[in-house]
PDB file of N, CA, C and O in Angstrom:
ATOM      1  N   UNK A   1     -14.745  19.022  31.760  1.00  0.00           N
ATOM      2  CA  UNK A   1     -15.768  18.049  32.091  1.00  0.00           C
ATOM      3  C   UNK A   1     -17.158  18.666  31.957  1.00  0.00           C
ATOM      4  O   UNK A   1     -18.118  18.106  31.426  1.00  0.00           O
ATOM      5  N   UNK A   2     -17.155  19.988  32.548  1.00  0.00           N
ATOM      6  CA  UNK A   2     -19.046  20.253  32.134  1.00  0.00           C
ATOM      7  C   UNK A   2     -19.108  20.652  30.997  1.00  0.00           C
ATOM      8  O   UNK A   2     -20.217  21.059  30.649  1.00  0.00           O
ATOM      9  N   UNK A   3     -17.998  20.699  29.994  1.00  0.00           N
ATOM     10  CA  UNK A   3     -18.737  21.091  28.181  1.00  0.00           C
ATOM     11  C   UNK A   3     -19.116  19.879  28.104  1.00  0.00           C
ATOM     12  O   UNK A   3     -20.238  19.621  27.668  1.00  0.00           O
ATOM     13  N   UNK A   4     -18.213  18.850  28.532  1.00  0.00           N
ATOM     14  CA  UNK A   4     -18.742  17.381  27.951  1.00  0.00           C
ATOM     15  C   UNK A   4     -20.095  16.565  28.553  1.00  0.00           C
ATOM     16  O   UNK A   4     -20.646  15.600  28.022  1.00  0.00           O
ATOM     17  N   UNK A   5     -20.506  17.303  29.946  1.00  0.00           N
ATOM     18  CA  UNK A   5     -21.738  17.072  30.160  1.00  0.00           C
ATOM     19  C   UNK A   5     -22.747  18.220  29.387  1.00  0.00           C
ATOM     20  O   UNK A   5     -23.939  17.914  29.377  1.00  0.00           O
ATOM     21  N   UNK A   6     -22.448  19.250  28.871  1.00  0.00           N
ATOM     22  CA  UNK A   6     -23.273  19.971  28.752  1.00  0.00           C
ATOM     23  C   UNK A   6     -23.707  19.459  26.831  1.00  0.00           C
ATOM     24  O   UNK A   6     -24.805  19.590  26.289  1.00  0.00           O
ATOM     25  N   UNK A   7     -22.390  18.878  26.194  1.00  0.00           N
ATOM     26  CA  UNK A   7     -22.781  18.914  24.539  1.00  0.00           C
ATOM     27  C   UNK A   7     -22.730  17.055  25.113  1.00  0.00           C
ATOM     28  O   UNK A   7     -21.758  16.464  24.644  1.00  0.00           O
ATOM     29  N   UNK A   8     -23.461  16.365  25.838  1.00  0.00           N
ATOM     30  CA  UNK A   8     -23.518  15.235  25.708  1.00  0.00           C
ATOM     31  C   UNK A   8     -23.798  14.226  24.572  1.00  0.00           C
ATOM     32  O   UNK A   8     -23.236  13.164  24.305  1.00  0.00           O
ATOM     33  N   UNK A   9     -24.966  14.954  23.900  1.00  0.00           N
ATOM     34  CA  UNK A   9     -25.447  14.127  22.500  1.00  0.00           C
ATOM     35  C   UNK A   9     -24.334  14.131  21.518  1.00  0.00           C
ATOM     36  O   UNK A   9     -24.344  13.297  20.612  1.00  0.00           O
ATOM     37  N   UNK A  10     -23.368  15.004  21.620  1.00  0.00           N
ATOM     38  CA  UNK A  10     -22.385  15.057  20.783  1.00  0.00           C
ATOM     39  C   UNK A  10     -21.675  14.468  20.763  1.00  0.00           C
ATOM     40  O   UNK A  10     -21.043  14.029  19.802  1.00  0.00           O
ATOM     41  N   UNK A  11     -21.519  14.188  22.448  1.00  0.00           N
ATOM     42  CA  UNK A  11     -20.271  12.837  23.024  1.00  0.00           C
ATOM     43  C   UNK A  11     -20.472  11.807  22.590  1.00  0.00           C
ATOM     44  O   UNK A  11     -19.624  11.190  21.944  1.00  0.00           O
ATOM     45  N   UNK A  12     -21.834  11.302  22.880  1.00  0.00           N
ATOM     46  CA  UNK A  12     -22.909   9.985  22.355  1.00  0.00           C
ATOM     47  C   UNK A  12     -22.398   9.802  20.804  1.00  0.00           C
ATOM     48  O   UNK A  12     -21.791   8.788  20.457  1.00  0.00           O
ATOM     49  N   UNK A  13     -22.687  10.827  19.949  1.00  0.00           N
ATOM     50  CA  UNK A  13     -23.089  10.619  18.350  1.00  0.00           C
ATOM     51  C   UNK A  13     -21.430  10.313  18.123  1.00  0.00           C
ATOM     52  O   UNK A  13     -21.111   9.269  17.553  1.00  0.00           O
ATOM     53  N   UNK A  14     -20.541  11.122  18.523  1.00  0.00           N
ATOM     54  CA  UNK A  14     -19.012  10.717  18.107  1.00  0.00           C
ATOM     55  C   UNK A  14     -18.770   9.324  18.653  1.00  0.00           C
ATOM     56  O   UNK A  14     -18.417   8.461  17.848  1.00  0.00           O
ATOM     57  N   UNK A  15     -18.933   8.979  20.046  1.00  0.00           N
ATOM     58  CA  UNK A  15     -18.869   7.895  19.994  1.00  0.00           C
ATOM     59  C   UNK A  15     -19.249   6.425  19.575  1.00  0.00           C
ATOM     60  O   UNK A  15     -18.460   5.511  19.815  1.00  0.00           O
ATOM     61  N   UNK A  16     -20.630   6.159  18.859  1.00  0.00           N
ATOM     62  CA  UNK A  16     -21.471   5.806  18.378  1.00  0.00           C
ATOM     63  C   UNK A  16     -20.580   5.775  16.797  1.00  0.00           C
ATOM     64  O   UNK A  16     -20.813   4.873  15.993  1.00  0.00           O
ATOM     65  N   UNK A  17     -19.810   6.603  16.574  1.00  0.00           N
ATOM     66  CA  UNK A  17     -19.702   6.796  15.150  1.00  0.00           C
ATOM     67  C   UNK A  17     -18.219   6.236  14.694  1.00  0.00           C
ATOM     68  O   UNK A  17     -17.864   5.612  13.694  1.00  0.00           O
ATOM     69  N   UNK A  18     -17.507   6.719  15.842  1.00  0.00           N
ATOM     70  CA  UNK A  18     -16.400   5.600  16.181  1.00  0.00           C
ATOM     71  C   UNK A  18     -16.209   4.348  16.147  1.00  0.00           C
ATOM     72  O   UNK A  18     -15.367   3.619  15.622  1.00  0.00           O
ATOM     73  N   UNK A  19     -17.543   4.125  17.086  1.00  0.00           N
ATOM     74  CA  UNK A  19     -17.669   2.407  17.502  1.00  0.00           C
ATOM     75  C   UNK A  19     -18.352   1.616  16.185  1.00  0.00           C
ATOM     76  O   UNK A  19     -18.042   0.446  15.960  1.00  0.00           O
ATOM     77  N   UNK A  20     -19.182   2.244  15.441  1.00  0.00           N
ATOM     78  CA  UNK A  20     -19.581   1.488  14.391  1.00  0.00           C
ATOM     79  C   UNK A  20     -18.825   1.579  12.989  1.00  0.00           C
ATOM     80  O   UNK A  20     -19.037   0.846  12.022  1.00  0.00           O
ATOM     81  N   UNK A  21     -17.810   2.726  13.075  1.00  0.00           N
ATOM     82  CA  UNK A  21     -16.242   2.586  11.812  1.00  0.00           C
ATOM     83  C   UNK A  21     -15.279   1.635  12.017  1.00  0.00           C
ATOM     84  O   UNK A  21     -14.684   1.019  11.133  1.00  0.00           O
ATOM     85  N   UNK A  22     -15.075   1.479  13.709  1.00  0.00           N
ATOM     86  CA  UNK A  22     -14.241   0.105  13.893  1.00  0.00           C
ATOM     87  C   UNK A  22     -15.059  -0.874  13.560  1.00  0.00           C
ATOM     88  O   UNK A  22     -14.617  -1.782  12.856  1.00  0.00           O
ATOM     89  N   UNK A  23     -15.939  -0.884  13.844  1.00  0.00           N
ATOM     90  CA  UNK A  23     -16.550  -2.470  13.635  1.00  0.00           C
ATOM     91  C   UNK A  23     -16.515  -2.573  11.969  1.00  0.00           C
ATOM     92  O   UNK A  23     -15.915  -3.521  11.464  1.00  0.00           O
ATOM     93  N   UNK A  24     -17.150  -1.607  11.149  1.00  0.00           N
ATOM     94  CA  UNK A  24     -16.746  -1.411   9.593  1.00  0.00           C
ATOM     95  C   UNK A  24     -15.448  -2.108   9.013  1.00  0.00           C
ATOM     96  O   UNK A  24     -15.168  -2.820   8.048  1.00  0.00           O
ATOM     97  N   UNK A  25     -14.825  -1.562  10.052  1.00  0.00           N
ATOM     98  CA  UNK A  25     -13.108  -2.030   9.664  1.00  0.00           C
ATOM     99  C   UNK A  25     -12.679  -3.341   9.808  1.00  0.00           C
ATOM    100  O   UNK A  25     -12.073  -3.965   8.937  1.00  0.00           O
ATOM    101  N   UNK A  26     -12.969  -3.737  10.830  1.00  0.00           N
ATOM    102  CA  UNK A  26     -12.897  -4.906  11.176  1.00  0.00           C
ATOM    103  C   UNK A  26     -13.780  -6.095  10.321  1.00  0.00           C
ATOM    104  O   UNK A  26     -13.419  -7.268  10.225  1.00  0.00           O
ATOM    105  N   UNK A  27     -14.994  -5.530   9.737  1.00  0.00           N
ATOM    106  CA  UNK A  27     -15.572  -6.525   8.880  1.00  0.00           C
ATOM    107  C   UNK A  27     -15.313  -6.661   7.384  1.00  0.00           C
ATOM    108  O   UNK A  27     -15.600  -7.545   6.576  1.00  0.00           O
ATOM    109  N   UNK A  28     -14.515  -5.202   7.255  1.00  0.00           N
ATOM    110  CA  UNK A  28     -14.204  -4.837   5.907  1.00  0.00           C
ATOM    111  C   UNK A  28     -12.752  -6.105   6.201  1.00  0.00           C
ATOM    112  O   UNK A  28     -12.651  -7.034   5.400  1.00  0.00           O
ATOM    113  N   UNK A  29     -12.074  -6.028   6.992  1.00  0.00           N
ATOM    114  CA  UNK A  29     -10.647  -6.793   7.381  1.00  0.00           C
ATOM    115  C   UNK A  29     -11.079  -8.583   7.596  1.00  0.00           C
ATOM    116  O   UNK A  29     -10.275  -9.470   7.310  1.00  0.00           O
ATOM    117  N   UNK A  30     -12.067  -8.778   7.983  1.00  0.00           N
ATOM    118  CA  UNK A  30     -12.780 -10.120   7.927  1.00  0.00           C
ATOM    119  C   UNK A  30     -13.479 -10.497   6.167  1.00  0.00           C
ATOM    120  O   UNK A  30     -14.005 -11.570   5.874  1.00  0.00           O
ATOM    121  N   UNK A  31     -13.336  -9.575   5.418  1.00  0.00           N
ATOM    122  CA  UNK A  31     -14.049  -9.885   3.812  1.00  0.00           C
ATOM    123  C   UNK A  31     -15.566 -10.001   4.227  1.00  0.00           C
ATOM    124  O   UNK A  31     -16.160 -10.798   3.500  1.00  0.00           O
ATOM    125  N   UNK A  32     -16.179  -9.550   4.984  1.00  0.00           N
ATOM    126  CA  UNK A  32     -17.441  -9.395   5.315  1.00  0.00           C
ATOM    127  C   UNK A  32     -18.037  -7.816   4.586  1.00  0.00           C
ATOM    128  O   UNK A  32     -18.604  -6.975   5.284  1.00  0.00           O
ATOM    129  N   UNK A  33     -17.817  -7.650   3.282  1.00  0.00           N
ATOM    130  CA  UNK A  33     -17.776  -6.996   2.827  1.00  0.00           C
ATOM    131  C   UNK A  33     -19.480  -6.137   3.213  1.00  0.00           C
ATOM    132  O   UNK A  33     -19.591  -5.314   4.122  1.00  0.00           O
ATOM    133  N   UNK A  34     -20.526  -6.521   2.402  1.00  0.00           N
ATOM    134  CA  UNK A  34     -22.078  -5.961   2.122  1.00  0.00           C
ATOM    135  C   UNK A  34     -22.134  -5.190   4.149  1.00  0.00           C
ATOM    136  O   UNK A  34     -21.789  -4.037   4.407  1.00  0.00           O
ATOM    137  N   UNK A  35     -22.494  -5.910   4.912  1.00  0.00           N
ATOM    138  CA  UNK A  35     -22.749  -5.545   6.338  1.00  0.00           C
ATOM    139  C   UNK A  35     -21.951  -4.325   6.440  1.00  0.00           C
ATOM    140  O   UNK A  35     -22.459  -3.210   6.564  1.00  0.00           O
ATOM    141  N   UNK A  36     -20.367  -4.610   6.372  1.00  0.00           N
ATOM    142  CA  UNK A  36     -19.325  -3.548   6.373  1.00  0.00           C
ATOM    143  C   UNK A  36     -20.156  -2.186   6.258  1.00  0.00           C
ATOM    144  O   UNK A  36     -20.510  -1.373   7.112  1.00  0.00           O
ATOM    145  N   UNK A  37     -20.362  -2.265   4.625  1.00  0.00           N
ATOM    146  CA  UNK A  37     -20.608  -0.951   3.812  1.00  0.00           C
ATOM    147  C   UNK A  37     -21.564  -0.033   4.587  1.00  0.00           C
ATOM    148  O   UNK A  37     -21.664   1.194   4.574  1.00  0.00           O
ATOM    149  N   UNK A  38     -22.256  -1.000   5.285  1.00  0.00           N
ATOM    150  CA  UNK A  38     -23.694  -0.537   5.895  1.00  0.00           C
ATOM    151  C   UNK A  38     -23.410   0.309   7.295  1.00  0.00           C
ATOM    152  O   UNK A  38     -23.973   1.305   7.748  1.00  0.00           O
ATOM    153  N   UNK A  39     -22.418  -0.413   7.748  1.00  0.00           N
ATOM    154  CA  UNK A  39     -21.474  -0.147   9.028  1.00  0.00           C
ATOM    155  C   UNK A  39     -21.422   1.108   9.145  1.00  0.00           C
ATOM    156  O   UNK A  39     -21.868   1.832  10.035  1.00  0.00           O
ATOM    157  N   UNK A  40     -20.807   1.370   8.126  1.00  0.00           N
ATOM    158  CA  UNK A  40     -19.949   2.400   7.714  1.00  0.00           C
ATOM    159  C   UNK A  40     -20.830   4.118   7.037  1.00  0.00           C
ATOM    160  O   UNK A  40     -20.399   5.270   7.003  1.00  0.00           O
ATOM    161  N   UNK A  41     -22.085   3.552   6.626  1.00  0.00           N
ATOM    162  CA  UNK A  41     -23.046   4.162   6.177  1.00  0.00           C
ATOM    163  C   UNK A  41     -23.575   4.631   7.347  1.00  0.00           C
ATOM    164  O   UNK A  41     -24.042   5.761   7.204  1.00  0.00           O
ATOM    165  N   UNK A  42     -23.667   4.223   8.358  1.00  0.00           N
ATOM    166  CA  UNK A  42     -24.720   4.431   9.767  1.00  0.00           C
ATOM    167  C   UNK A  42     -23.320   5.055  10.395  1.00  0.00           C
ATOM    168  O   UNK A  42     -23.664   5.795  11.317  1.00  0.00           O
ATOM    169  N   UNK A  43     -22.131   5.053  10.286  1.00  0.00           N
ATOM    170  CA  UNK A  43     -20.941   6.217  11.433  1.00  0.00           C
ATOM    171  C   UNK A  43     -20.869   7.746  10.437  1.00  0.00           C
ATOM    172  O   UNK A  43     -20.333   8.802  10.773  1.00  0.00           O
ATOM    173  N   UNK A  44     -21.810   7.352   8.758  1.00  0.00           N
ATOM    174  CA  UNK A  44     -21.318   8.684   8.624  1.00  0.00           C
ATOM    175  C   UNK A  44     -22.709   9.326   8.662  1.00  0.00           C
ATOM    176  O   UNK A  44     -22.922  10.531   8.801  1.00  0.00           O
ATOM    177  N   UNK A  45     -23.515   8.479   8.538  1.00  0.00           N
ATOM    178  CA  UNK A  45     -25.166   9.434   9.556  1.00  0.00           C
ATOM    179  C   UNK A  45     -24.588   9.723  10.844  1.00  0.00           C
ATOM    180  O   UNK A  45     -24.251  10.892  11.031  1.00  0.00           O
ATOM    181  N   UNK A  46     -24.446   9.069  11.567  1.00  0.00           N
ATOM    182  CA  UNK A  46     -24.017   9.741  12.908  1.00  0.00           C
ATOM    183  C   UNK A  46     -23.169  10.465  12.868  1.00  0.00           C
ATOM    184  O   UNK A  46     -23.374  11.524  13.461  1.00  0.00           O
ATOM    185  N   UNK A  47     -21.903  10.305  12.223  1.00  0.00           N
ATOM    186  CA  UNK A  47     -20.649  12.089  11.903  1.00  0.00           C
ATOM    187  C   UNK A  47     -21.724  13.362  11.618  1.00  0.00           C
ATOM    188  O   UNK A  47     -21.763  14.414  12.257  1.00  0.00           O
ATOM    189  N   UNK A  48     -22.602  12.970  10.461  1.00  0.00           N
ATOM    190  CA  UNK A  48     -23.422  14.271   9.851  1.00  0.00           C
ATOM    191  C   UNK A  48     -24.734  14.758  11.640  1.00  0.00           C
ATOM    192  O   UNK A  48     -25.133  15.899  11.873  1.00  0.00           O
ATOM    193  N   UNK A  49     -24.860  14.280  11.977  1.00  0.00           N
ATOM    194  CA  UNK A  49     -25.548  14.681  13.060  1.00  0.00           C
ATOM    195  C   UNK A  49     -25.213  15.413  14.324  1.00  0.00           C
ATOM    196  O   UNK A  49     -25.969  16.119  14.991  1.00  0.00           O
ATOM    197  N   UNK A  50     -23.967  15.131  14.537  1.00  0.00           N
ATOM    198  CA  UNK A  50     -22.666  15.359  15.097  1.00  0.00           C
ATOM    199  C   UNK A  50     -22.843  17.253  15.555  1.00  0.00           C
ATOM    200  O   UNK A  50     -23.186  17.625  16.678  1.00  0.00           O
ATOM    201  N   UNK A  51     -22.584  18.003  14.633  1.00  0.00           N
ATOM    202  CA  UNK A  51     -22.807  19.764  14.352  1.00  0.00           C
ATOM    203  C   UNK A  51     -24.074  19.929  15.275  1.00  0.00           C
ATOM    204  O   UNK A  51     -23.944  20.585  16.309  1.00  0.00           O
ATOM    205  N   UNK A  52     -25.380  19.329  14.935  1.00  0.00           N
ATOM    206  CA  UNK A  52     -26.328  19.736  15.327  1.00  0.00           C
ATOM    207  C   UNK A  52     -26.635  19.404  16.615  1.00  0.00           C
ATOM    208  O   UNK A  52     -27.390  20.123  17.268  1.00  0.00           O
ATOM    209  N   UNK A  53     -26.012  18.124  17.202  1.00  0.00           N
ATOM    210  CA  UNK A  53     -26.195  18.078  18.691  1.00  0.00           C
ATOM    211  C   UNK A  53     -25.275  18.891  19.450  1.00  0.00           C
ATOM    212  O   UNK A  53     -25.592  18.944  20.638  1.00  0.00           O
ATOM    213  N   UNK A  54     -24.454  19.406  19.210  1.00  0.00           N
ATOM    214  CA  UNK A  54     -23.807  20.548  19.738  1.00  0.00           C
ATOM    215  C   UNK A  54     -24.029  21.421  19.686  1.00  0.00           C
ATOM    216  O   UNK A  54     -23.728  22.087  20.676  1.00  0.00           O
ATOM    217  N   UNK A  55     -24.556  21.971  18.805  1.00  0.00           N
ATOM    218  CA  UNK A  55     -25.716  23.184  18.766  1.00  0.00           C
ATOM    219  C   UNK A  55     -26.381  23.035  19.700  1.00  0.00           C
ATOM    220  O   UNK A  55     -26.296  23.767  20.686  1.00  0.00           O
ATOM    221  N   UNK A  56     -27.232  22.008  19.597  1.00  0.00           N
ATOM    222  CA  UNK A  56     -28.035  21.959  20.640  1.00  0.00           C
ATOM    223  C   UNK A  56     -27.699  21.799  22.287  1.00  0.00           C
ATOM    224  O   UNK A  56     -28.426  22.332  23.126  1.00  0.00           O
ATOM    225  N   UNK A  57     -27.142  21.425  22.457  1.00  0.00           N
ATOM    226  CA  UNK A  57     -26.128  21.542  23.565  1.00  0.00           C
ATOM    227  C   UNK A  57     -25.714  22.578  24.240  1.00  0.00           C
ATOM    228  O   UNK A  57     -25.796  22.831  25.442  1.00  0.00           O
ATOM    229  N   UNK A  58     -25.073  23.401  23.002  1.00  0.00           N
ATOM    230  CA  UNK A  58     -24.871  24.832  23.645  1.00  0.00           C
ATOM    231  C   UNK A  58     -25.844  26.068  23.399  1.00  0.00           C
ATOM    232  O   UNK A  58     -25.466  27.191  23.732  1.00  0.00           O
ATOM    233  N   UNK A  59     -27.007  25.885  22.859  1.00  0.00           N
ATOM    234  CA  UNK A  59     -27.962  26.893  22.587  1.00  0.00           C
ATOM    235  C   UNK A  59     -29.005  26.455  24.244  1.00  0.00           C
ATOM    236  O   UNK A  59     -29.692  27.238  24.900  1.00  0.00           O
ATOM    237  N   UNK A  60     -28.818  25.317  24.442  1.00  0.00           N
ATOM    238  CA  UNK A  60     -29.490  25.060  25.670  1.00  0.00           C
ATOM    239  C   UNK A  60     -30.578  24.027  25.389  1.00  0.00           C
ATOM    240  O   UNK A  60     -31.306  23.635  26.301  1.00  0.00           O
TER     241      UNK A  60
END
């Protein structure tokens, strides 16, 4: 529990990145294709950000 308070932004960005691939999926699964793509574009900015808030996290 205190790594996960301590790399919080990391918790945030994975979750964030999760929540907007399901929704991807789900619109990709609805033929809501264009929005989807975009979905899906914004969980893998947030995956790529992911490293560095844990860094930051644990560098202090």
């Amino acid at each position: 529990m205190r790594a996960l308070i301590r790399h919080w932004r990391a918790a945030v960005l994975v979750l964030l990145c999760a929540l907007l691939a399901a929704v991807a999926g789900a619109m990709h699964w609805a033929v809501i294709n264009e929005t989807g793509v975009y979905m899906l574009m914004g969980a893998l900015l947030c995956a790529s950000q992911v490293p560095d808030a844990w860094r930051r996290g644990r560098d202090g």
